[in-house]
MIDOSE-1310 file (N, C-alpha, C; in nm, 2 decimals, decimal comma, always signed):
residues 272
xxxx	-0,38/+2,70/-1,60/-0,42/+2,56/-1,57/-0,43/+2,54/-1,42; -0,50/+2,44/-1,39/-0,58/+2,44/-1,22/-0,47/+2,40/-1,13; -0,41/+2,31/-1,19/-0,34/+2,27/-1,07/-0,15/+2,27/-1,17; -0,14/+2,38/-1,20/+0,00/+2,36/-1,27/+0,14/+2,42/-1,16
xxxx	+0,18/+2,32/-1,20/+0,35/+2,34/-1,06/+0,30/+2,23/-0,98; +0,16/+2,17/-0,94/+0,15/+2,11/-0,85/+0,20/+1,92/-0,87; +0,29/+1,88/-0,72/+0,29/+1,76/-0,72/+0,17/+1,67/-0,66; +0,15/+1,56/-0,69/+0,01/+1,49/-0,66/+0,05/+1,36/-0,65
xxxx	+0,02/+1,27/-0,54/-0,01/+1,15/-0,50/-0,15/+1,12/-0,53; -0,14/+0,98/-0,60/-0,30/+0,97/-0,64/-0,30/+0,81/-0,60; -0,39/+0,73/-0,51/-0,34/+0,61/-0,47/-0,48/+0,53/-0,54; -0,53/+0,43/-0,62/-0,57/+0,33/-0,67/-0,58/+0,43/-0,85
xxxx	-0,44/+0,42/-0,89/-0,45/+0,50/-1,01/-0,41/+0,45/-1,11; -0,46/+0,28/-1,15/-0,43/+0,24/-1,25/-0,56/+0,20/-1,33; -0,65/+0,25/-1,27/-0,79/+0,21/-1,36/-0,88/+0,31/-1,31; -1,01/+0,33/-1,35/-1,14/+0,40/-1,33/-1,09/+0,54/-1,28
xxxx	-1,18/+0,54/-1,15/-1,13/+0,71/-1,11/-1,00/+0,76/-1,15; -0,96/+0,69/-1,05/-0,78/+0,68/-1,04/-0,72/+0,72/-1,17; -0,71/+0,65/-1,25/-0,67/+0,68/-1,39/-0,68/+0,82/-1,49; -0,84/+0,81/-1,48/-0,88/+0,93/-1,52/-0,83/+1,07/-1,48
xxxx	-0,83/+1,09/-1,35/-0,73/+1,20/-1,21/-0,62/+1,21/-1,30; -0,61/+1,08/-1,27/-0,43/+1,11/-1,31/-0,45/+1,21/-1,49; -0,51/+1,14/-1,59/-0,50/+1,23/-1,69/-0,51/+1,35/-1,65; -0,64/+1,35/-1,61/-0,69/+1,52/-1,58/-0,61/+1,59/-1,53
xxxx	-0,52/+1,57/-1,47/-0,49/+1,63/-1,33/-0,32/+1,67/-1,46; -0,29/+1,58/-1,54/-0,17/+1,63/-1,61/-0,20/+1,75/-1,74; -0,35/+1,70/-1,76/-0,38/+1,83/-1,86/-0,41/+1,94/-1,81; -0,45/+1,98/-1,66/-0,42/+2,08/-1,57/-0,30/+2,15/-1,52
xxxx	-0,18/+2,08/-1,57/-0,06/+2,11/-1,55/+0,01/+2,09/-1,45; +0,00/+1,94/-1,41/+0,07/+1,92/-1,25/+0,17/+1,89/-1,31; +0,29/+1,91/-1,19/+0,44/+1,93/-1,22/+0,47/+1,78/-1,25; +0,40/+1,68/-1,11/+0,49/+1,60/-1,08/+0,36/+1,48/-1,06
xxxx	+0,31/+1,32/-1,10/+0,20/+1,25/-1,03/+0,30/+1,15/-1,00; +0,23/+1,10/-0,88/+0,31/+1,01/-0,83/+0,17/+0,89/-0,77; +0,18/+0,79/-0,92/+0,06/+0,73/-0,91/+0,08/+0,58/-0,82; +0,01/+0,55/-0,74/-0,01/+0,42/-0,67/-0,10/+0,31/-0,70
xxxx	-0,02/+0,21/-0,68/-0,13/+0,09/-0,71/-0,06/-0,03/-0,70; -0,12/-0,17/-0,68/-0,05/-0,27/-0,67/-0,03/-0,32/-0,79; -0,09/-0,27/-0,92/-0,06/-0,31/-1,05/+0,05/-0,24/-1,11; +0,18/-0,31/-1,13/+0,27/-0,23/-1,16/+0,24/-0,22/-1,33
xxxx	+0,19/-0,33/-1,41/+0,20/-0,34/-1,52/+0,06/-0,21/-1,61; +0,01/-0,20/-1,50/-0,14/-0,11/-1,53/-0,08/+0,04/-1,51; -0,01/+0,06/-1,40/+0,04/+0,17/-1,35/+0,13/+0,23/-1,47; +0,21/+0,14/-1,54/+0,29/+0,18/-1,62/+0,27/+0,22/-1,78
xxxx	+0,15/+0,15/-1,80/+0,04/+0,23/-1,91/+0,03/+0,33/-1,90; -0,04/+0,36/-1,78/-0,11/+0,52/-1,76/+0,00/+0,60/-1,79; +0,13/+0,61/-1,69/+0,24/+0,68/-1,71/+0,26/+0,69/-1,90; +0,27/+0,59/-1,96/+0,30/+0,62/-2,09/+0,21/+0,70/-2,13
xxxx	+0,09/+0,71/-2,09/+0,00/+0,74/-2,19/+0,01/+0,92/-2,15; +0,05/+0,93/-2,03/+0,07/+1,08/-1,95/+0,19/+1,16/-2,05; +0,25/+1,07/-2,05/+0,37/+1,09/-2,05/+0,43/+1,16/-2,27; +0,32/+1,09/-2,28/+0,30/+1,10/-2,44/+0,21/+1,20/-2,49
xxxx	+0,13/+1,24/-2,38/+0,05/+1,34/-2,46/+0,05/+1,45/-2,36; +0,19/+1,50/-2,25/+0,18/+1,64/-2,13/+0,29/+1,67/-2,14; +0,36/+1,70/-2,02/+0,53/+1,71/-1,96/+0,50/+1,71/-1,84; +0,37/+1,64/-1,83/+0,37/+1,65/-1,62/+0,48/+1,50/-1,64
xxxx	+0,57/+1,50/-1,55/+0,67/+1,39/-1,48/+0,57/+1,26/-1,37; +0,60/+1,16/-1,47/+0,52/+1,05/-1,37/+0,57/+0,95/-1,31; +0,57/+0,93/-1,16/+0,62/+0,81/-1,13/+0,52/+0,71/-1,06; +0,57/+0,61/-1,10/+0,48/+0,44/-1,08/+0,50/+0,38/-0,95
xxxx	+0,41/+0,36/-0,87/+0,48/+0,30/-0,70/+0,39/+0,19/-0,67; +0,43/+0,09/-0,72/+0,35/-0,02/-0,69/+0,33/-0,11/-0,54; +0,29/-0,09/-0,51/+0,27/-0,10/-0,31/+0,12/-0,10/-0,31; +0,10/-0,20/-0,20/-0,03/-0,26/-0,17/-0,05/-0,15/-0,04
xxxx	-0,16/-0,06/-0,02/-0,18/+0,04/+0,07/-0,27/-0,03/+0,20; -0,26/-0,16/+0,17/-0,29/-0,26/+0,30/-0,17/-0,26/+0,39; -0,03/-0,25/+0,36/+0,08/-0,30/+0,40/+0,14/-0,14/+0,45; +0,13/-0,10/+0,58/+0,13/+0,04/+0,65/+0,30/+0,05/+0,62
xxxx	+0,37/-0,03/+0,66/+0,53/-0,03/+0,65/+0,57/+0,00/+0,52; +0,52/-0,05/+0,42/+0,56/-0,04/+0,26/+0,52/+0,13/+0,22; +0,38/+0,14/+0,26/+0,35/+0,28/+0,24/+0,43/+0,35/+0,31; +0,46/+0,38/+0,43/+0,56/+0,47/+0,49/+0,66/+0,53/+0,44
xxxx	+0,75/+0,40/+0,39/+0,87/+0,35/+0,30/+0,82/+0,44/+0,15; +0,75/+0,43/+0,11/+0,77/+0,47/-0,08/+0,71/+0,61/-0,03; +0,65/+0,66/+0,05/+0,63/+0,79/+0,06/+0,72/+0,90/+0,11; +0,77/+0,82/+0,22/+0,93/+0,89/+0,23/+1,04/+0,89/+0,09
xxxx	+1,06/+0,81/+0,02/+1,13/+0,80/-0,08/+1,05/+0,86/-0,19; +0,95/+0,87/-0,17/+0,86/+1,02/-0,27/+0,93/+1,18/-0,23; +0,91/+1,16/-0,08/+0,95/+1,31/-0,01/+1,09/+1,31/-0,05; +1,15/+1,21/-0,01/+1,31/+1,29/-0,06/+1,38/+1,28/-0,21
xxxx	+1,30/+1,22/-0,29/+1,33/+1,26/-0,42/+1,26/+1,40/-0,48; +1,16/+1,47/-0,42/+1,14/+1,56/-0,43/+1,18/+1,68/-0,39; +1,24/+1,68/-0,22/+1,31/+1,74/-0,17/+1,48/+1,80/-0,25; +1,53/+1,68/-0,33/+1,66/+1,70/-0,38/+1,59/+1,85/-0,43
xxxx	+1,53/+1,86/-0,57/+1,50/+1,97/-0,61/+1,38/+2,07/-0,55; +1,45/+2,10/-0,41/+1,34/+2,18/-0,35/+1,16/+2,19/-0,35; +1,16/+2,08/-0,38/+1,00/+2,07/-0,41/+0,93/+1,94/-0,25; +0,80/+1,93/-0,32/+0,73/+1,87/-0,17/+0,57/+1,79/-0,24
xxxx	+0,50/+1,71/-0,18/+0,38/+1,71/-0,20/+0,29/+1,79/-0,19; +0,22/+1,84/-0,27/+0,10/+1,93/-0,29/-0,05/+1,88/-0,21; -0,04/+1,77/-0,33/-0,19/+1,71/-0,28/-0,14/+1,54/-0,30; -0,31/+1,55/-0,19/-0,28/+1,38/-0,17/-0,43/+1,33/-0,19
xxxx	-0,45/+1,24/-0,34/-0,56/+1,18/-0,33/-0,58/+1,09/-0,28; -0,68/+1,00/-0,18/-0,70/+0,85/-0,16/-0,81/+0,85/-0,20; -0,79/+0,74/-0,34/-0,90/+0,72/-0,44/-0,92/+0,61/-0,40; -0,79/+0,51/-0,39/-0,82/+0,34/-0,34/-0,91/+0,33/-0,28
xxxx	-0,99/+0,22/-0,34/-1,13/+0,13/-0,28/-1,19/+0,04/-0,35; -1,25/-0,07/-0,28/-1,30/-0,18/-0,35/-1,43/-0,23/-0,28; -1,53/-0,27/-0,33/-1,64/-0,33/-0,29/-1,67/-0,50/-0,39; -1,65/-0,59/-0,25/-1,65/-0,73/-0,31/-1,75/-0,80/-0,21
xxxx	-1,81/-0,91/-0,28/-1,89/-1,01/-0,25/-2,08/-0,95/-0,25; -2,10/-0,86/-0,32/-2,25/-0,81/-0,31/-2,31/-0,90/-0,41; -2,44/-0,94/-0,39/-2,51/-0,90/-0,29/-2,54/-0,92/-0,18; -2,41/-0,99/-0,09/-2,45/-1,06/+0,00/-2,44/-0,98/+0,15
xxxx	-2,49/-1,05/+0,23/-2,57/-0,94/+0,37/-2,38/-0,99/+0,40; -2,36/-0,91/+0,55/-2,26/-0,92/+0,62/-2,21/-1,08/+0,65; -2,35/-1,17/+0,73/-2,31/-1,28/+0,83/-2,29/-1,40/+0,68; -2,26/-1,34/+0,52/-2,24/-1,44/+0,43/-2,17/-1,37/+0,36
xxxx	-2,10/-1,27/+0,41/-1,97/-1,26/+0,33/-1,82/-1,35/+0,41; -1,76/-1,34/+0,32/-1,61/-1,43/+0,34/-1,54/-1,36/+0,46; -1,48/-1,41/+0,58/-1,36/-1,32/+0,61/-1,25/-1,25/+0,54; -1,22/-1,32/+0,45/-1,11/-1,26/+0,36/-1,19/-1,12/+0,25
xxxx	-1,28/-1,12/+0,22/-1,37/-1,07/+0,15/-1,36/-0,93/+0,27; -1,44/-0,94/+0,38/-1,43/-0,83/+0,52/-1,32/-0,77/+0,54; -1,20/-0,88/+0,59/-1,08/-0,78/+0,56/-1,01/-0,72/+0,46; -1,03/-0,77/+0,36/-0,97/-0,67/+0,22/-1,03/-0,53/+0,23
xxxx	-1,18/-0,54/+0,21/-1,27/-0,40/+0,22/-1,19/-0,32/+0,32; -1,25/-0,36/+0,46/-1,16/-0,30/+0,55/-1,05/-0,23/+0,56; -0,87/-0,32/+0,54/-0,76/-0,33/+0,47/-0,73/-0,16/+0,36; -0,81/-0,18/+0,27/-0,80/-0,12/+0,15/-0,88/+0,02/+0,20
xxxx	-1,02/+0,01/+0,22/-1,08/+0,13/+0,23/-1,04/+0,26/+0,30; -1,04/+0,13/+0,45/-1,00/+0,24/+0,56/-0,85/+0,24/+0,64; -0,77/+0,09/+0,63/-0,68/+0,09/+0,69/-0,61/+0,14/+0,60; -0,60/+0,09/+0,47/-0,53/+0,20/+0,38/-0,54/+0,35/+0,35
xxxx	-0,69/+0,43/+0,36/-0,63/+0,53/+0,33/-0,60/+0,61/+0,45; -0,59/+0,55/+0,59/-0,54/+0,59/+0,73/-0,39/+0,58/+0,69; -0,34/+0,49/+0,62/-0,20/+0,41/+0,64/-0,14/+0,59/+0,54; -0,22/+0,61/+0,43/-0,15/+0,67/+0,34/-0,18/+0,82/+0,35
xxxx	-0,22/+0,82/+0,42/-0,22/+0,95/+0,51/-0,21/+0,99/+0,59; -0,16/+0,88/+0,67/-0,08/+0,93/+0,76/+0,10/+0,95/+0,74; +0,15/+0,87/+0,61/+0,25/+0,90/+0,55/+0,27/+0,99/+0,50; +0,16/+1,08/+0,41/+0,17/+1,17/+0,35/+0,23/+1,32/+0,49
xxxx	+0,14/+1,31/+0,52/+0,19/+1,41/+0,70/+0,29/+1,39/+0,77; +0,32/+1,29/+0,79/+0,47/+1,28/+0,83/+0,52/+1,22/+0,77; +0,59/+1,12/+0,68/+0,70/+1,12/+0,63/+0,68/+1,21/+0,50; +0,57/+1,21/+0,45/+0,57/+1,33/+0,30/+0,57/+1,46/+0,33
xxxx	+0,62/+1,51/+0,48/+0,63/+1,66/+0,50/+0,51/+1,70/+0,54; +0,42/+1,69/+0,54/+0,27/+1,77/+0,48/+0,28/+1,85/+0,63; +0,27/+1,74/+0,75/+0,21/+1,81/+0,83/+0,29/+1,90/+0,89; +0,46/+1,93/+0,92/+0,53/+2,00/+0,96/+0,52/+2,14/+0,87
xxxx	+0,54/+2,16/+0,72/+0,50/+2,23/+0,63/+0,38/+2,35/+0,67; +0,24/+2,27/+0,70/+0,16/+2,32/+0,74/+0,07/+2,38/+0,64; +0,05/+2,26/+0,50/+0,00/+2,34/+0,36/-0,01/+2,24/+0,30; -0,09/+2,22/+0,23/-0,15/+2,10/+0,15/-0,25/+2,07/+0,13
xxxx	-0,30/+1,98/+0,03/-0,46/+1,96/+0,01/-0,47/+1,78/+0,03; -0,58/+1,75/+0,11/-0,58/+1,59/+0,11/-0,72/+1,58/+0,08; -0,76/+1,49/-0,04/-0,87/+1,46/-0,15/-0,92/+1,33/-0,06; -1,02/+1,31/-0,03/-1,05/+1,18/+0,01/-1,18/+1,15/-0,08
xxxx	-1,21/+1,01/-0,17/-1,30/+0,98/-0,26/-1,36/+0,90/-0,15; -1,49/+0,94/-0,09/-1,60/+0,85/-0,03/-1,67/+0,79/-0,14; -1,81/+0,82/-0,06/-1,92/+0,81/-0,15/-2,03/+0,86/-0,08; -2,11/+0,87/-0,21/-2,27/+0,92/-0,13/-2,34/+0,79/-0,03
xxxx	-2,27/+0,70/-0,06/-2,33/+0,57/+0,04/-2,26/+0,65/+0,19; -2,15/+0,67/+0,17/-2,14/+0,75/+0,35/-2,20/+0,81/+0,40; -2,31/+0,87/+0,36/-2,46/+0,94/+0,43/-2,55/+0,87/+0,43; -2,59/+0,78/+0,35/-2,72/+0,76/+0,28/-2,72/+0,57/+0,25
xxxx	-2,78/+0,47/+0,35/-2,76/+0,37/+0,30/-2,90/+0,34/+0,20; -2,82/+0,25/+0,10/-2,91/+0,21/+0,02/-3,05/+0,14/+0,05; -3,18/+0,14/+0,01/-3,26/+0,06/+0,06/-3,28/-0,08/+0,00; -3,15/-0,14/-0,01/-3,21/-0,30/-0,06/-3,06/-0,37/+0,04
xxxx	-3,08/-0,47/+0,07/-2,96/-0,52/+0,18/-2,87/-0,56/+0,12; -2,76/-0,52/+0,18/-2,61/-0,62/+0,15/-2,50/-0,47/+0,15; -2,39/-0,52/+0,14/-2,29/-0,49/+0,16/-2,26/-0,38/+0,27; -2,27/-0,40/+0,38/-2,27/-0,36/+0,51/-2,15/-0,29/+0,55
xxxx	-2,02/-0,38/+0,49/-1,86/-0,35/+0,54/-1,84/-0,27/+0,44; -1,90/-0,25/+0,33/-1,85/-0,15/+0,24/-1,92/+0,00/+0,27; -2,03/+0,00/+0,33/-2,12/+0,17/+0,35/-2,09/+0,18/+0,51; -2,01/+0,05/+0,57/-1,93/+0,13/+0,69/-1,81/+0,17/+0,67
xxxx	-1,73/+0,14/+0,54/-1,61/+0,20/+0,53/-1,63/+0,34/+0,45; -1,73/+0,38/+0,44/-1,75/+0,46/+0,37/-1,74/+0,57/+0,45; -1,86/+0,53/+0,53/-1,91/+0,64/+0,64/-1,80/+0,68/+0,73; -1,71/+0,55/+0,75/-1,57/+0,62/+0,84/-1,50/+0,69/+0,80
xxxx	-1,49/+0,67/+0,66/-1,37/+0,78/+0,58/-1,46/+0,93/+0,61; -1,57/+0,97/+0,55/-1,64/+1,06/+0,61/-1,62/+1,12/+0,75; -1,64/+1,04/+0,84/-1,60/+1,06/+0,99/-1,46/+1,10/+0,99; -1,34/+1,04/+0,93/-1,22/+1,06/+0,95/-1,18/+1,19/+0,88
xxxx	-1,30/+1,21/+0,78/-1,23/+1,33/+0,68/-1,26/+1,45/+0,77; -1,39/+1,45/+0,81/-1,45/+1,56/+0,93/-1,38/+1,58/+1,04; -1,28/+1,48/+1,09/-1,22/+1,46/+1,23/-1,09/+1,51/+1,16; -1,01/+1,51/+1,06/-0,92/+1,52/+1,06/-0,89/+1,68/+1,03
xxxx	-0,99/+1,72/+0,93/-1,00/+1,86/+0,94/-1,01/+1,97/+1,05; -1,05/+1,92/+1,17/-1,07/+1,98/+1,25/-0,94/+2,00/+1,33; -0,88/+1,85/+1,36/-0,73/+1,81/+1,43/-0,62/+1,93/+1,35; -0,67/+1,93/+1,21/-0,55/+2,02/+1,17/-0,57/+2,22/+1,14
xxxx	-0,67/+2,25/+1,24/-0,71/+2,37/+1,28/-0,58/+2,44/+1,29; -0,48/+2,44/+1,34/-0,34/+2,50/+1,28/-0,23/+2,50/+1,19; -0,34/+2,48/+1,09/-0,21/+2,49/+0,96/-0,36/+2,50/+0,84; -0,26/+2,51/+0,70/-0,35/+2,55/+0,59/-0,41/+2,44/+0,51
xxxx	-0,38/+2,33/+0,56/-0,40/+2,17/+0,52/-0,55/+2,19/+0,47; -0,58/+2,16/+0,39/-0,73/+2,14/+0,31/-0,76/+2,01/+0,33; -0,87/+1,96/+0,38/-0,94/+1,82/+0,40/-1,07/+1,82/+0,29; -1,08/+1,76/+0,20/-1,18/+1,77/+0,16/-1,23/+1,61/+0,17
xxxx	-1,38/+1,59/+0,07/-1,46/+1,47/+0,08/-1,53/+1,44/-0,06; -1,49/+1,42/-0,16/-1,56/+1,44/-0,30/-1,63/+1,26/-0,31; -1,77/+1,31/-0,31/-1,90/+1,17/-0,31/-1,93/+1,16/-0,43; -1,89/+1,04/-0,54/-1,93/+1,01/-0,60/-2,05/+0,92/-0,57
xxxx	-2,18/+0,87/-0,71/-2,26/+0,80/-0,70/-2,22/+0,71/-0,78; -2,36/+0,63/-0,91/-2,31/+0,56/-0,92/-2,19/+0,61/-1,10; -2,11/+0,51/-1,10/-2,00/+0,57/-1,23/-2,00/+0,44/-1,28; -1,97/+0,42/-1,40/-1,98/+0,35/-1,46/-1,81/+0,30/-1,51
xxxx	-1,74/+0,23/-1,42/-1,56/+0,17/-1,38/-1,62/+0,01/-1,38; -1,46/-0,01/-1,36/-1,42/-0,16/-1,30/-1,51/-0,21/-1,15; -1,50/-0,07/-1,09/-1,54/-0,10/-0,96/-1,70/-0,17/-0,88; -1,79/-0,12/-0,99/-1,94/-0,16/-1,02/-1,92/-0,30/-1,02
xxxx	-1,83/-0,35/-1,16/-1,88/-0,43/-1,21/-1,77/-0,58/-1,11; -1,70/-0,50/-1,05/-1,60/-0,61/-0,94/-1,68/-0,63/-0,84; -1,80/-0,58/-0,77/-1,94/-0,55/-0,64/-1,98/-0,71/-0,68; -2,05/-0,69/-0,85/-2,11/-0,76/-0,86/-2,05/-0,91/-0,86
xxxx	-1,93/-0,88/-0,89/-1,85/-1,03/-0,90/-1,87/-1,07/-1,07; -1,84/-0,92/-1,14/-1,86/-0,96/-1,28/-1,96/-1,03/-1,32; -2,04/-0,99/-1,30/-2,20/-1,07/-1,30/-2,23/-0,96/-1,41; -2,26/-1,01/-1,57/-2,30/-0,86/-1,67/-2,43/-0,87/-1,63
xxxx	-2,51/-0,96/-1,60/-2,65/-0,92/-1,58/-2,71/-0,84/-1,50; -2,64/-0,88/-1,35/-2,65/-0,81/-1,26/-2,63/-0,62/-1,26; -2,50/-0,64/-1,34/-2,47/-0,49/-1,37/-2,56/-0,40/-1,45; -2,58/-0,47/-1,58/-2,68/-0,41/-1,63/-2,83/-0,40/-1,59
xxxx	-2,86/-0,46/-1,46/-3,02/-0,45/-1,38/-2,95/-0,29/-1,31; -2,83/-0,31/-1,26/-2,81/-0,22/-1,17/-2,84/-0,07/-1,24; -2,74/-0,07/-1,39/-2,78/+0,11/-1,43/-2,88/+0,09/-1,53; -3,01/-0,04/-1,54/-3,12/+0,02/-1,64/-3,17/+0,12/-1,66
xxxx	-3,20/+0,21/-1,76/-3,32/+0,26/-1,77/-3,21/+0,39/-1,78; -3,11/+0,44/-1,71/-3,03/+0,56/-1,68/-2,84/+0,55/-1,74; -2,79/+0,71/-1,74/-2,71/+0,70/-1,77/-2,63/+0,70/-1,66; -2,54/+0,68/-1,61/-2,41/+0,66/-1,52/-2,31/+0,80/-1,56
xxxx	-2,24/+0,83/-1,45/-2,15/+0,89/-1,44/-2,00/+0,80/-1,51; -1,94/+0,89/-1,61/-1,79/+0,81/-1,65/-1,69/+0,85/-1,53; -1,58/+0,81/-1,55/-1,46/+0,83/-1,50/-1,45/+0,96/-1,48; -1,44/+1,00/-1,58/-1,36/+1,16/-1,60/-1,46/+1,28/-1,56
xxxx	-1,59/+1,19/-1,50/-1,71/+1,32/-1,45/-1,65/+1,33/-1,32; -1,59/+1,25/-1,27/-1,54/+1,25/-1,11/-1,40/+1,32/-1,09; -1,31/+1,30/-1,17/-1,17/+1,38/-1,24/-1,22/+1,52/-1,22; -1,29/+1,59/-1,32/-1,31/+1,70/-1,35/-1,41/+1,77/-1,21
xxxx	-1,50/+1,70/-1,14/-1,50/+1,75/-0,98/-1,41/+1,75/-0,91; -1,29/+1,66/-0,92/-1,17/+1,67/-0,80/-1,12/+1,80/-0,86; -1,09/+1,84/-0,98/-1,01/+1,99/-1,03/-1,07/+2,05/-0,99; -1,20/+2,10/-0,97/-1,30/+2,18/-0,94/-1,28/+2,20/-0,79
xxxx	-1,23/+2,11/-0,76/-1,23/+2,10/-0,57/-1,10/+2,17/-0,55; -0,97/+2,15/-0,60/-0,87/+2,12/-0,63/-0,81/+2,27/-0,68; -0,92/+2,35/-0,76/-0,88/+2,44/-0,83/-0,91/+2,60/-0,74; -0,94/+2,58/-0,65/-0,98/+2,71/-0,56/-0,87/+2,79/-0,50
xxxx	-0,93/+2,91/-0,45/-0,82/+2,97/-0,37/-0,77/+2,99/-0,26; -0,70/+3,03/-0,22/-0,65/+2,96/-0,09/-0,76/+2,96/+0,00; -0,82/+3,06/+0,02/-0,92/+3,08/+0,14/-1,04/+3,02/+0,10; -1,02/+2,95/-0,03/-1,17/+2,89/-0,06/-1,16/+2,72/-0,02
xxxx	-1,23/+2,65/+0,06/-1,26/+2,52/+0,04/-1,40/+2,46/+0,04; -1,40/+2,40/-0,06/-1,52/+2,31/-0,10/-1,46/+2,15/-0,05; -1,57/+2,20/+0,07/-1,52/+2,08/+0,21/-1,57/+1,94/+0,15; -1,71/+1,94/+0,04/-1,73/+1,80/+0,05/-1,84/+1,86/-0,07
xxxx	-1,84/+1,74/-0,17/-1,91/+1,79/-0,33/-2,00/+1,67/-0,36; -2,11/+1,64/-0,35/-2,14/+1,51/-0,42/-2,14/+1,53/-0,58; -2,13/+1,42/-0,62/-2,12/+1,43/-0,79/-2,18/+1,29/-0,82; -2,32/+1,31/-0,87/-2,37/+1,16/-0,94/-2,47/+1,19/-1,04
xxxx	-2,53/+1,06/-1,09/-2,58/+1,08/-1,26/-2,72/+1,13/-1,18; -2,76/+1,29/-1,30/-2,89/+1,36/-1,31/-2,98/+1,25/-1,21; -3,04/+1,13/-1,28/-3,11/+1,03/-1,26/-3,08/+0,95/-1,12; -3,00/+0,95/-1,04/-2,91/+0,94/-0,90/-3,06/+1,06/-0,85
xxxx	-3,14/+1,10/-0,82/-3,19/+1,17/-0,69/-3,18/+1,15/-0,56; -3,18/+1,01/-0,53/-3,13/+1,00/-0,40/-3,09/+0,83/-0,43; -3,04/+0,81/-0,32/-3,05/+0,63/-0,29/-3,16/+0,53/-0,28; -3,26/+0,62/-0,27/-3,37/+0,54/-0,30/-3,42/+0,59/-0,41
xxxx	-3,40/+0,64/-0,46/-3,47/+0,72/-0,61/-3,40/+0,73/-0,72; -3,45/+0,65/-0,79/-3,38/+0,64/-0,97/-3,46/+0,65/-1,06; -3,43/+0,76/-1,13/-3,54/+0,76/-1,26/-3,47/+0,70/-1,37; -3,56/+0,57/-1,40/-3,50/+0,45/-1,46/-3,60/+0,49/-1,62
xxxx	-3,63/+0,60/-1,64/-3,67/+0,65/-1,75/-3,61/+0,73/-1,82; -3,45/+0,76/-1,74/-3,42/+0,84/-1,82/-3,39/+0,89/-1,98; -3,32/+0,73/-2,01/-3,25/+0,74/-2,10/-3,35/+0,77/-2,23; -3,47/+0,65/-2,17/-3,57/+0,66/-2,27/-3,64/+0,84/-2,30
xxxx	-3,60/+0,89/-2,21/-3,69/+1,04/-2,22/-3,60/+1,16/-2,30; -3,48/+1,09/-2,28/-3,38/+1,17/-2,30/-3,29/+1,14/-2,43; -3,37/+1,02/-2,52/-3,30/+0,94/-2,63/-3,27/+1,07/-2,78; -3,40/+1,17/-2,78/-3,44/+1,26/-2,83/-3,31/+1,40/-2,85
């Protein structure tokens, strides 16, 4: 199994990507998931549901990864409940992210709307990895793997306008993932960048502000990527050997050709 003995931090892991990881990542044989989220009551499903059908050990850490002090705090108390039994963090996903108030351009989104994106995207997965490295051991160790979930919008902006603060938080994490790999040229730390397109989560349909109309204009014609197509690329990333890294993977539906290109005929061609 790909990732068996391994412990795993996975941070927005009570729905969509997040979720899915976490299965996958226990049917792969991870020792230990140590799932994040501000939903304690969602967090604690998943765990059952892990917990009922593997023997990977799951713990629930409900902390808002906006709040740098709180993260520090539960990742340290990750590290030394792990440490009792000689063990350590393995990998560290930052899956957390949210895209709110589209369709709207920048100068008509909310402030509160700007800082959350912000907050969540980038201040949080800076906040949670930089805890993972120093208070979760990683970086003294000198060995580890850190998963960062961008997106293909970090290269590539869309051609219709709006959401500005969400394909700049994107493109930072990218920047940060490139910059950080480099910073850690002395040790075995794996930086990777796995780009999903579009998937078909919570997360689509929270953009639109729960708009079903809007959502369903968005994947006409084509099928979407599920959850567990993004899961099963992070193992794939996840599953190599030491000297192998697959620095950065995009993964999106056949019909995704580019960001300006959607064959909105798919489904119809392919109903057969």
């Amino acid at each position: 199994m790909a990732l068996e003995g391994q412990n795993v931090l996975i941070t927005g892991a009570s729905m969509g990507i997040g979720r899915a990881m976490a299965i996958r990542f226990a049917q792969e044989g991870a020792a230990q998931l140590f799932l994040v989220s501000r939903s304690e009551d969602k967090l604690r499903k998943v765990k059952e549901d892990i917990e009922a059908a593997s023997n990977t050990k799951v713990s629930i850490v409900a902390v808002d990864i906006q709040k740098h002090g709180e993260v520090e705090k539960a990742v340290e108390s990750i590290a030394a409940d792990l440490e009792k039994d000689g063990k350590h963090l393995d990998v560290l996903v930052n899956n957390a992210g949210l895209a709110v108030g589209a369709p709207a351009i920048f100068p008509d989104l909310t402030s509160s709307q700007i800082s959350t994106m912000i907050g969540t995207n980038i201040s949080g997965m800076l906040s949670t990895t930089y805890a993972v490295l120093n208070q979760g051991g990683m970086k003294k160790r000198k060995h580890g793997t850190i998963l960062n979930v961008t997106s293909v919008t970090g290269l590539e902006v869309p051609p219709f306008p709006g959401e500005a603060i969400y394909h700049t938080a994107k493109a930072a994490q990218e920047g940060f993932t490139n910059a950080l790999r480099v910073e850690l040229v002395d040790t075995s730390i794996k930086v990777l960048a796995l780009r999903p397109g579009v998937v078909a989560t919570h997360f689509h349909q929270q953009r639109v502000g729960y708009d079903a109309e809007a959502y369903n204009v968005f994947i006409e014609g084509y099928e979407p990527l599920v959850a567990d197509d993004v899961a099963a690329s992070a193992v794939f990333m996840l599953s190599q050997e030491e000297r192998v890294c697959i620095k950065a993977l995009d993964v999106v539906p056949t019909a995704q050709r580019s960001l300006a290109c959607f064959d909105r005929d798919w489904t119809k061609r392919n109903e057969a």
